[in-house]
C-alpha positions in Angstrom: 215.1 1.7 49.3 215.6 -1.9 49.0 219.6 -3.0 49.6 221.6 -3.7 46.4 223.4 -7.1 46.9 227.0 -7.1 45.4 228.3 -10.1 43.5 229.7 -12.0 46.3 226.4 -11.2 48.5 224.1 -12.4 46.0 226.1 -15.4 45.3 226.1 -16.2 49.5 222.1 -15.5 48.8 221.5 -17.7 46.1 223.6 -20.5 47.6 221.6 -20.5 50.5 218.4 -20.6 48.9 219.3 -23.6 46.3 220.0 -25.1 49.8 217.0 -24.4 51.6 215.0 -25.7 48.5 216.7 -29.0 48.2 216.4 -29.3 52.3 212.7 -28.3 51.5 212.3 -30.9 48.4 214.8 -33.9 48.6 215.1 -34.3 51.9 211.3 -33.7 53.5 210.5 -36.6 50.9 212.8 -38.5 52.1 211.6 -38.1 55.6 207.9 -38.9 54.3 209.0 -42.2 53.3 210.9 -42.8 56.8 207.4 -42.0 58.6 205.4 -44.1 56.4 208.0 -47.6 56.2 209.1 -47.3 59.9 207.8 -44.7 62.0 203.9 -45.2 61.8 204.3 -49.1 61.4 206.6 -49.3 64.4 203.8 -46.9 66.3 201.1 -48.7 65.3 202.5 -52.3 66.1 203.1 -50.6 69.9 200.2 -48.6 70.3 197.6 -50.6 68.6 196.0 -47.8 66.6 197.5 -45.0 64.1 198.7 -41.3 65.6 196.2 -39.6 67.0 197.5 -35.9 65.8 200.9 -34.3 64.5 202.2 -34.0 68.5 202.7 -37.9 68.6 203.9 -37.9 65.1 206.7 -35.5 65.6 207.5 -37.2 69.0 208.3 -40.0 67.3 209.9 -38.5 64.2 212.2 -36.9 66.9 213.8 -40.1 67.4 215.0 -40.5 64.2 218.5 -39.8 63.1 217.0 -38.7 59.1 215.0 -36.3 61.5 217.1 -34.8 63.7 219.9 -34.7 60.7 217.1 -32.4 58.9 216.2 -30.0 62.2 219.6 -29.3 62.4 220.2 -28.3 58.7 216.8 -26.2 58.7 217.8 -24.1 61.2 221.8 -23.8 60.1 219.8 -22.4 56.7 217.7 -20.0 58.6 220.9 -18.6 60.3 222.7 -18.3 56.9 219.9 -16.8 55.4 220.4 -13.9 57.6 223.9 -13.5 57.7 224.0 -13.7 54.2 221.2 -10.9 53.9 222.8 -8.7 56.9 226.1 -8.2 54.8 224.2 -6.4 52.5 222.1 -4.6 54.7 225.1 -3.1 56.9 227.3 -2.4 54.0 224.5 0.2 52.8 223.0 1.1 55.9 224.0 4.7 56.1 222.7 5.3 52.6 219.4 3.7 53.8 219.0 5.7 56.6 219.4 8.8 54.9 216.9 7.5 52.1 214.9 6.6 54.9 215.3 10.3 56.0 214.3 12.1 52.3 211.2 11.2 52.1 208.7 13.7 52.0 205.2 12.4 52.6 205.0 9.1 55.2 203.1 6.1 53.5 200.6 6.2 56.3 199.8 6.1 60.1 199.4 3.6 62.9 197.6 4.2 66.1 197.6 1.5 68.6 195.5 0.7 71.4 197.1 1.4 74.3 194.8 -1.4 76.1 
């Protein structure tokens, strides 16, 4: 019951992840090394001690262009990941539903609380 992606799809797919990883790998690296030659200097020379916890950390990392350049392209491959998954979802979702339909025996149950 899992979609089948076509050519194209799995190409969009596979982009997107090689993306993600180097996003993930080269460029969270790259931002460790901004953190530890400027950021916690520059804090430390103003505050007179080291970050307290990951809040002032990423408050400060905020300000950074590296940083900001690196949220942005994080979330633009979150949003690709779906649309490149939704393609193939859509383009077989009548033949889902119905296998969604044919089976016999459910999996299992779920009761909730209603509290």
């Amino acid at each position: 019951m899992i979609p089948q992606a076509n050519h194209d799809e799995l190409a969009r797919q596979n982009f997107v992840k090689s993306f993600r990883n180097y996003l993930f790998g080269k460029m969270r690296n790259d931002l460790k090394l901004v953190y530890q030659e400027t950021v916690k200097p520059q804090f430390e020379k103003e505050n007179q001690r080291p970050p307290k916890d990951r809040y002032e950390i990423r408050r400060e990392m905020q300000q950074q262009p590296s940083y900001k350049w690196y949220s942005s392209c994080k979330r633009i491959t979150q949003e690709m990941m779906w649309e490149s998954v939704i393609t193939t979802v859509e383009r077989q979702l009548p033949k889902l539903v119905e296998c969604a339909k044919d089976r016999e025996k459910p999996l299992g149950t779920l009761t909730l609380n209603p509290n």
